[in-house]
C-alpha positions, 0 to 999 in steps of 0.5 A: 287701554293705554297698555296696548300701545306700549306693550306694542312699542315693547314689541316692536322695540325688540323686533327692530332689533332683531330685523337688523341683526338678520338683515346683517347675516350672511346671505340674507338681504332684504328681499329674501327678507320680505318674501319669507317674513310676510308669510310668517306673519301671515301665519301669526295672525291666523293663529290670533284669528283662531284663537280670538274669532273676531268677525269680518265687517259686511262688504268688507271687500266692496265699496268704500272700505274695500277701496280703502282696504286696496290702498292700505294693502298698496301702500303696505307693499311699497312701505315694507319694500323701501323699509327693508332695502333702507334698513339692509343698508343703512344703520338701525339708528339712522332708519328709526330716527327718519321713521321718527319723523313722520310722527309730527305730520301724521299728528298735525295732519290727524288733528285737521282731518278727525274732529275726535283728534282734537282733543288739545289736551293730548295733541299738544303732548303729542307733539311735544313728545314727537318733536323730543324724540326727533331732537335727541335723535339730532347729530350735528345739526343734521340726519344723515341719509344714505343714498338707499334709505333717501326713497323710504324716507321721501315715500314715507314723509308724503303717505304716513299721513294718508297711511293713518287717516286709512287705518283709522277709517278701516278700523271704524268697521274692521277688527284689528286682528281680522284686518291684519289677517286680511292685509298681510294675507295680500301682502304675503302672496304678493312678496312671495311672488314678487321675490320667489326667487331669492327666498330659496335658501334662507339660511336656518339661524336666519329662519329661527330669528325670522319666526321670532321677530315675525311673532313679536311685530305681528302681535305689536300692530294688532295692539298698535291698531288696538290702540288707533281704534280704541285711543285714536291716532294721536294718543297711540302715537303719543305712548308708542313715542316710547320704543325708541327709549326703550331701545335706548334704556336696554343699550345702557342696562344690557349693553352697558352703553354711556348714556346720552345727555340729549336722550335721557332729557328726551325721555323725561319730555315723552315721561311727562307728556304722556302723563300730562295727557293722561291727567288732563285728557281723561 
């Protein structure tokens, strides 16, 4: 089970990646990003819909799970709006080190909330892990914040807590696949009209780049929530803490980038965290 979230973080890593090199071709920007991605994303998980057939829950549209449904489909609009207009403008690092941060509230916030969060053997890893990632992502005693990127990461510090405690509480009665089906059906109707007229004319590089990187993500949240629902919050994101290294290790290897002190003594705290978690937790 402990390869669903690092398969997704492989995923994911990849993806990123190749959301700013779109967002950096000419023409593309980041609502015709978002009105033409959703929908391929939409499309990748009714195809795992149809080839996996999980069941939707009973009521699963009324009551206390359809207004948890609501919220998380809300909150998705706003997140994925502010993400985008932030990694259109700003660089790729700056975002994923902002997206970093919110690891550690989500976690000590999961630890209050969930009775099975509790678990100190993999919480205090976690933590350890998280507080690594955002260390070695530290440049002269401070993050800079571009003035576009300043909404997400303000939105983002105050729901990434309640954006997991939802998804967790979902995923109690939802399939993975059958609730990501469901949130980004929403959310693809949504951005297509809300951005119908700047998705005309997506430049046909851009299209092909779009259909991969809306295959890889969509598959990296399903075992990302595979693993929310199977390992819980915190041990999922104790394992995803891995992406940003990832990234890091294919920039030295495929790249041939200098490596950086901070961020290799970084991975060898998130190495040992994960493996004291898993030795002590199971």
């Amino acid at each position: 089970m402990m390869l669903f979230p690092i398969a997704a973080a492989v995923l994911q890593a990849v993806s990123l990646t190749i959301d700013k090199f779109v967002l950096s071709i000419k023409r593309m920007e980041y609502r015709k990003y978002t009105g033409v991605s959703f929908p391929l994303s939409f499309f990748v998980n009714l195809a795992l819909f149809f080839i996996f057939r999980p069941l939707f829950p009973d009521g699963w549209f009324e009551g206390y799970y359809g207004w948890l449904l609501a919220a998380a489909i809300m909150i998705g609009f706003f997140t994925n709006i502010l993400f985008y207009r932030a990694l259109d403008h700003d660089k790729l690092g700056e975002i994923e080190t902002l997206s970093l941060l919110n690891t550690i509230p989500v976690i000590i916030v999961s630890g209050i909330i969930f009775t099975d969060e509790r678990n100190f053997a993999v919480l205090l890893p976690a933590l350890a892990a998280s507080a690594a990632v955002v260390w070695s992502h530290w440049e002269r005693h401070h993050i800079k914040i571009a003035r576009d990127t300043l909404p997400y990461f303000l939105w983002l510090l105050a729901i990434a807590p309640v954006s997991a405690a939802i998804s967790k509480e979902l995923l109690s009665v939802w399939n993975p696949i059958a609730l990501e089906m469901a949130r980004t059906g929403v959310l693809a109707a949504g951005f297509l009209f809300v951005f119908r007229n700047a998705i005309a004319k997506v430049p046909p590089r851009a299209l092909r780049l779009l259909i991969l990187t809306n295959i890889l993500t969509t598959v990296a949240w399903a075992l990302f929530y595979f693993g929310y629902q199977r390992l819980g919050i915190v041990h999922t994101l104790l394992l995803f803490s891995l992406q940003p290294f990832l990234v890091y290790i294919a920039s030295i290897f495929i790249l041939k980038e200098r490596p950086l002190w901070k961020r290799s003594v970084a991975f060898a705290i998130v190495l040992i965290s994960i493996g004291v978690a898993e030795i002590l937790g199971n």
